[in-house]
Residue, then its C-alpha position, 0 to 999 in steps of 0.5 A: x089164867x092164860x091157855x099156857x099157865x092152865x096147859x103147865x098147871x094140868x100137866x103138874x097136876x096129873x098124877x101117876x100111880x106108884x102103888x095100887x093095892x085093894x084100898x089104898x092108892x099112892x099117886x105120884x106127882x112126877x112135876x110137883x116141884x113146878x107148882x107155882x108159890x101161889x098154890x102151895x097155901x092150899x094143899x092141905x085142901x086135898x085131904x078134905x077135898x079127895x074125902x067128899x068122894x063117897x068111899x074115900x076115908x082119907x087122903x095125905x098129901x106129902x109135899x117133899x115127894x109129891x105124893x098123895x096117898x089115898x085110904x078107901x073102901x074097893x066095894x064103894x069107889x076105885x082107881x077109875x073114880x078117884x082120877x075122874x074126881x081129882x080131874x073135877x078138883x083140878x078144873x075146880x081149881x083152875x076155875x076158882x084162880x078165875x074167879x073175882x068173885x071169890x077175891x072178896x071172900x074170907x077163906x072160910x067163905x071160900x071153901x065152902x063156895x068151893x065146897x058146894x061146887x064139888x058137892x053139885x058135881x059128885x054126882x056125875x063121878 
């Protein structure tokens, strides 16, 4: 991925906040109808992804508003935390594009190699 296509995909990917009540975060992805074919396959990764941060109980993704809503516990993790962890998934992301190694893995080799490498990275957030 060039510098321009990483600079585009950041920028789509940077959320805003449209709802922030105690225990419940609903962000907007104000580009997200610019996000490129080639990553919509893997969007129902976020929920999963957004839950390896320790006090999120879940998170949905709504690919027709480019909406993200997250449940989690105030006394574990916050707003603060949460962005810092959706910025380690988007450079996860990125890196992952350039990647060759993981071109010759099935999908479930896949996700647990990306798996590993956010897990190594929770404890900085």
């Amino acid at each position: 991925m060039n510098r321009i296509e990483e600079a585009l995909l950041r920028r789509v990917l940077k959320p805003t906040v449209a709802a922030d009540i105690p225990g419940h975060l609903r962000l907007r992805f104000p580009l997200y109808k610019k996000l490129p074919e080639t990553v919509k396959p893997y969007l129902h990764y976020i929920g999963p992804a957004m839950q390896l941060l320790s006090g999120v109980q879940g998170a949905q993704y709504n690919p027709v508003t480019g909406t993200l809503l997250i449940r989690y516990e105030p006394n574990v993790t916050g707003k603060r935390q949460i962005f810092e962890w959706i910025r380690v998934l988007t450079d996860e992301g990125i890196r992952g594009v350039d990647d060759r190694s993981l071109y010759l893995m099935n999908e479930n080799q896949i996700v647990e190699t990306i798996k590993a490498r956010l897990l190594a990275q929770l404890p900085q957030i």
